[in-house]
C-alpha positions in Angstrom: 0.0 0.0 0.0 2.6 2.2 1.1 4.2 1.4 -2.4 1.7 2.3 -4.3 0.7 5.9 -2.1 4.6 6.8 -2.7 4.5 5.8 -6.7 1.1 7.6 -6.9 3.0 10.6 -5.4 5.7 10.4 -7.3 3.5 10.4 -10.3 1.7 13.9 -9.0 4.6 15.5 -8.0 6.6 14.2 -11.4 3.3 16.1 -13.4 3.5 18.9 -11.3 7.4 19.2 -12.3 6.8 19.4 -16.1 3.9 22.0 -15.5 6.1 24.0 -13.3 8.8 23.2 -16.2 6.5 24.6 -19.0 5.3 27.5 -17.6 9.0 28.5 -16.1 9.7 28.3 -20.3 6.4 29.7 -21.1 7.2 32.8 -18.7 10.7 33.2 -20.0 10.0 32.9 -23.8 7.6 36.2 -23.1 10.2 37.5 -20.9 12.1 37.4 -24.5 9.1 38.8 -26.5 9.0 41.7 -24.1 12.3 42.0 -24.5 11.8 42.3 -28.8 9.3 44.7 -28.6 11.5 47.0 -26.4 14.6 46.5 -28.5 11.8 47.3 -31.9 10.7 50.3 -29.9 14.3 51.3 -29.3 15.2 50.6 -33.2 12.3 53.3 -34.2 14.0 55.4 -31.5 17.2 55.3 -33.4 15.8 56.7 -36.4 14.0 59.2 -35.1 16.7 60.4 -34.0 18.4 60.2 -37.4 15.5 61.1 -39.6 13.6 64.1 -36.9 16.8 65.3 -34.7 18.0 64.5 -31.0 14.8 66.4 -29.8 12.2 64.6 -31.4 14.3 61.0 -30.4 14.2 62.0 -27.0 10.6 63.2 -26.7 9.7 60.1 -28.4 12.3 58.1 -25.6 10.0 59.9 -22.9 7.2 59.4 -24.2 7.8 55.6 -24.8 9.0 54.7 -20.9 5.9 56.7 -19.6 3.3 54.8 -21.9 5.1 51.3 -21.2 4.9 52.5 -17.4 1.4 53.2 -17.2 0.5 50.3 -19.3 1.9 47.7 -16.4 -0.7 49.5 -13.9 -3.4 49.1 -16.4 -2.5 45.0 -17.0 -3.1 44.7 -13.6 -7.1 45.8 -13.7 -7.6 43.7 -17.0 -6.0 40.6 -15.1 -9.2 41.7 -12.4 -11.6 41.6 -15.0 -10.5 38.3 -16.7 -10.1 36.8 -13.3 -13.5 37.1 -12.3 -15.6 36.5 -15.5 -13.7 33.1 -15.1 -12.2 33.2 -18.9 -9.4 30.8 -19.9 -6.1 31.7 -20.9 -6.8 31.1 -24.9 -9.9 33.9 -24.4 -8.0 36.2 -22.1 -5.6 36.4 -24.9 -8.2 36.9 -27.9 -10.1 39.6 -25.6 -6.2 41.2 -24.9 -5.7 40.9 -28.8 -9.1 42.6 -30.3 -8.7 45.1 -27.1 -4.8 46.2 -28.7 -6.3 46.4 -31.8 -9.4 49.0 -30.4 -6.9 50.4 -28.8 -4.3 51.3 -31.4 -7.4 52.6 -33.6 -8.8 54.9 -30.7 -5.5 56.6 -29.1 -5.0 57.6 -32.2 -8.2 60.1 -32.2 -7.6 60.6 -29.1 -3.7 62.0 -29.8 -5.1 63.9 -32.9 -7.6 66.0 -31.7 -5.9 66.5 -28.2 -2.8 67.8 -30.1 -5.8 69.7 -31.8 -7.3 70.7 -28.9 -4.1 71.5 -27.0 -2.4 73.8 -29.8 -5.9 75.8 -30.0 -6.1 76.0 -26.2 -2.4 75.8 -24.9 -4.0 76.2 -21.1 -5.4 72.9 -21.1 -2.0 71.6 -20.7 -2.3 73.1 -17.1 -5.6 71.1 -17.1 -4.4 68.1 -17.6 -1.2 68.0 -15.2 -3.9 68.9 -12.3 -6.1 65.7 -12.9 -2.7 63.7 -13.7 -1.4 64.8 -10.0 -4.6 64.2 -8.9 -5.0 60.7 -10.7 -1.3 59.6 -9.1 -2.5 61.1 -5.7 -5.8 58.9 -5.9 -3.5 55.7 -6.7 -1.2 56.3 -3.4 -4.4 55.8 -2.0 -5.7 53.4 -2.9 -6.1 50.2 -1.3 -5.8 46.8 -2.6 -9.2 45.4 -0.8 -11.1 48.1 -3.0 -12.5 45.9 -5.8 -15.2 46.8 -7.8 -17.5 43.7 -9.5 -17.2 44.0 -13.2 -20.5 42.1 -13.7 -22.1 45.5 -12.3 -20.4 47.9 -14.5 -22.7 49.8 -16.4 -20.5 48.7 -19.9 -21.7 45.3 -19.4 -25.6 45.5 -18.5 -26.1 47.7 -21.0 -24.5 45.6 -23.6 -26.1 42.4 -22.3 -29.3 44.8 -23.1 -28.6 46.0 -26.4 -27.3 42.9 -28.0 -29.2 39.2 -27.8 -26.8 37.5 -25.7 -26.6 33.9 -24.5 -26.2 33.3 -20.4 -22.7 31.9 -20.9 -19.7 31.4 -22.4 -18.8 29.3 -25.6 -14.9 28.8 -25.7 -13.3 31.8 -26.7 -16.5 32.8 -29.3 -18.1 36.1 -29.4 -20.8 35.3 -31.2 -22.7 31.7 -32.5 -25.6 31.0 -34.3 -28.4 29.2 -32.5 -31.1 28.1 -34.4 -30.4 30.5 -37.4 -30.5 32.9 -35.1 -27.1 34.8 -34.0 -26.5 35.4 -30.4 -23.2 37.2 -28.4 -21.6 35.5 -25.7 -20.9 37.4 -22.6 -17.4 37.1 -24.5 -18.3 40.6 -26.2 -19.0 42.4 -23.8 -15.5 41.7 -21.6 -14.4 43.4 -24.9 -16.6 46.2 -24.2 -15.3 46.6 -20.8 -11.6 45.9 -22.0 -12.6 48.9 -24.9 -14.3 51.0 -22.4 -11.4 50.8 -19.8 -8.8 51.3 -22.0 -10.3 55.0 -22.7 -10.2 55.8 -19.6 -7.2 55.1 -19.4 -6.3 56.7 -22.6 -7.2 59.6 -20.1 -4.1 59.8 -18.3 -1.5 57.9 -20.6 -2.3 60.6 -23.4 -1.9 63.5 -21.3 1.1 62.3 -19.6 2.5 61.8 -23.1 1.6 66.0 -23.7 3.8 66.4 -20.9 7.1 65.6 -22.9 5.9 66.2 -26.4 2.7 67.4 -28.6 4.4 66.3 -31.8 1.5 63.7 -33.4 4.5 61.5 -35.2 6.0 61.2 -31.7 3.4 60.9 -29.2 1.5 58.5 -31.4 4.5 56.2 -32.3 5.3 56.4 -28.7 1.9 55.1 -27.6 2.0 52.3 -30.4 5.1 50.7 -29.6 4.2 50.3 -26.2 0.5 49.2 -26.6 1.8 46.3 -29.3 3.7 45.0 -26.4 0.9 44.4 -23.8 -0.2 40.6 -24.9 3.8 40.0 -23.9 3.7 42.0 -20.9 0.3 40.4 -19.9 1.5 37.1 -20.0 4.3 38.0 -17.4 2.4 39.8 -14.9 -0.4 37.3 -15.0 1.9 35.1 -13.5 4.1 37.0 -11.9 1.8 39.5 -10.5 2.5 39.4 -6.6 5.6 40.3 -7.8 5.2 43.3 -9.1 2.2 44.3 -7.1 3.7 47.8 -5.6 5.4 49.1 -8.9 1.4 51.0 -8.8 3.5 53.5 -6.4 6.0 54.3 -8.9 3.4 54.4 -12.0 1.4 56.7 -9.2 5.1 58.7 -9.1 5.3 59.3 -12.4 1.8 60.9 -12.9 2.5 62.8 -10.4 5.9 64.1 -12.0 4.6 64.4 -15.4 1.6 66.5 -13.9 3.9 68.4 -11.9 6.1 68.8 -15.1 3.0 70.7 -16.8 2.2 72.6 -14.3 5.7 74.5 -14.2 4.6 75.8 -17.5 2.6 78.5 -15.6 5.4 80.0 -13.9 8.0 79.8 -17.0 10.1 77.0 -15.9 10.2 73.5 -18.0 12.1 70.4 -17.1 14.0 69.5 -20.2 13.5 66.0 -21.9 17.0 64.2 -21.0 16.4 65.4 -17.2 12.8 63.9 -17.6 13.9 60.1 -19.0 16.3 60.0 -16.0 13.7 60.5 -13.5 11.0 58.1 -15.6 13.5 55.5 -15.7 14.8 55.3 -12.3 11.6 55.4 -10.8 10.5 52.7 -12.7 13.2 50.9 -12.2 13.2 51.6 -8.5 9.8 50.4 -8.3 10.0 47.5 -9.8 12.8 46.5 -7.9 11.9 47.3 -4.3 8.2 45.6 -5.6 10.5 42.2 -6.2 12.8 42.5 -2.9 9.4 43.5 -0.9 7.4 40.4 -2.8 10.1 38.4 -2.1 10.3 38.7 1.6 6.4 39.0 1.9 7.2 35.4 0.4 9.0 33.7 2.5 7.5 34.6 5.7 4.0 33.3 4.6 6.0 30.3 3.3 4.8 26.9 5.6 7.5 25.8 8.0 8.3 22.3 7.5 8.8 20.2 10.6 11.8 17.8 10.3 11.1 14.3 10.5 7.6 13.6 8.3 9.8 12.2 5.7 10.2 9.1 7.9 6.7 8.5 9.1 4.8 5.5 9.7 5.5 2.8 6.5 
């Protein structure tokens, strides 16, 4: 009997090895994808800066580290919403892939007519810096036990009311046809909310971006290359997200800087680009690694203590 228990075990724990095995390689391969994207976005850098000047390479630098910053706050509230609709990991990722592709369509009217609005109406530049201060201020804030049920956002009932949806989920469909008749999944509307999030978000990304440069080649680029890296990013944080689970402070750091950063435009003074990359890179930087040494020792203290001696129990 004993025999058996132990080879039974030994099976479980052997299975539990190659999934720990595969997703170690599954987490590293997008830790190399992440990687690409970054070294693309660095490559468009390069000839910016050889095609538009060092100005333009640099606001485009900026504007690139501020978007990727804020987009690693923003992975952690679509990991919320896939988490509790329940999806798998094959419709997370189709949701995450129609979302990019909203995404990339509506920051780019949102750039355009900001820039629009902004070189018509310089002030709202001041505007914006006071609700990105008082966007990082609300994220210092915050507390991680304040969730908010997606199933009651008002995205989602008023889809469900607008479109003739089925009650549940079919794979990774967003739509079948039922007796000749075509219904949505509860599928579309995640999208929705995915959609509907991301322009709110657009809300302070976009502006934070105005704080470096209102130039619609580099702002837009900027936003681009960083977006097309999410699925990557996603990926990484979905699995490695108690990890990373205080870099919000530095993300709430950087609104505050690049709102702050505005806001000197009332008095004459300006923080020049160069001086600005320093500052979004080593708080970024310093965030993520005082989230990883702070993770790591919130990790071993909850880790069970293991009592010599129950390796050689009772055969």
């Amino acid at each position: 009997m004993y025999i058996v228990i132990a080879h039974r075990n030994g099976n479980v724990e052997n299975v539990m090895e190659r999934k720990e095995k595969n997703m170690d390689k599954a987490i590293t391969d997008s830790f190399k994808k992440v990687g690409l994207m970054i070294l693309l976005a660095l490559c468009l850098n390069g000839v910016i800066f050889l095609l538009k000047g060092q100005e333009l390479g640099l606001q485009f630098l900026a504007g690139y580290l501020i978007e990727l910053s804020l987009s690693i706050d923003n992975l952690f509230v679509f990991i919320m919403i896939f988490t509790s609709f329940g999806l798998t990991e094959h419709a997370q990722h189709r949701v995450l892939g129609w979302g990019i592709i909203g995404a990339i369509v509506l920051r780019f009217l949102f750039i355009f007519f900001g820039i629009k609005l902004v070189e018509m109406f310089h002030w709202l530049l001041y505007i914006f810096g006071a609700i990105l201060i008082w966007q990082g201020i609300k994220m210092y804030r915050s507390k991680e036990e304040e969730t908010v049920d997606p199933h009651d956002k008002f995205v989602v009932r008023l889809t469900a009311k607008i479109l003739p949806m089925k009650q549940e989920f079919v794979g990774d469909r967003f739509a079948i046809r039922e007796n000749g008749k075509l219904l949505f999944t509860p599928l579309i509307a995640v999208l929705v909310l995915i959609e509907s999030s991301d322009i709110i978000f657009a809300l302070d990304s976009v502006p934070a971006v105005f704080s470096v440069s209102t130039d619609l080649l580099v702002v837009y680029t900027s936003n681009i290359c960083a977006i097309l890296g999410l699925r990557q990013l996603y990926f990484v944080l979905e699995h490695l997200q108690e990890r990373f689970k205080y870099v919000k402070y530095g993300v709430a750091t950087l609104l505050c800087f690049t709102g702050v950063k505005m806001l000197l435009g009332v008095v004459g003074l300006a923080i020049s680009t160069a001086i600005s990359i320093g500052i979004i890179l080593l708080v970024l930087s310093g965030s993520i690694i005082i989230s990883i040494l702070l993770s790591g020792k919130e990790a071993k203290k909850t880790e069970p203590v293991q009592i010599e001696g129950d390796e050689n129990g009772v055969e």
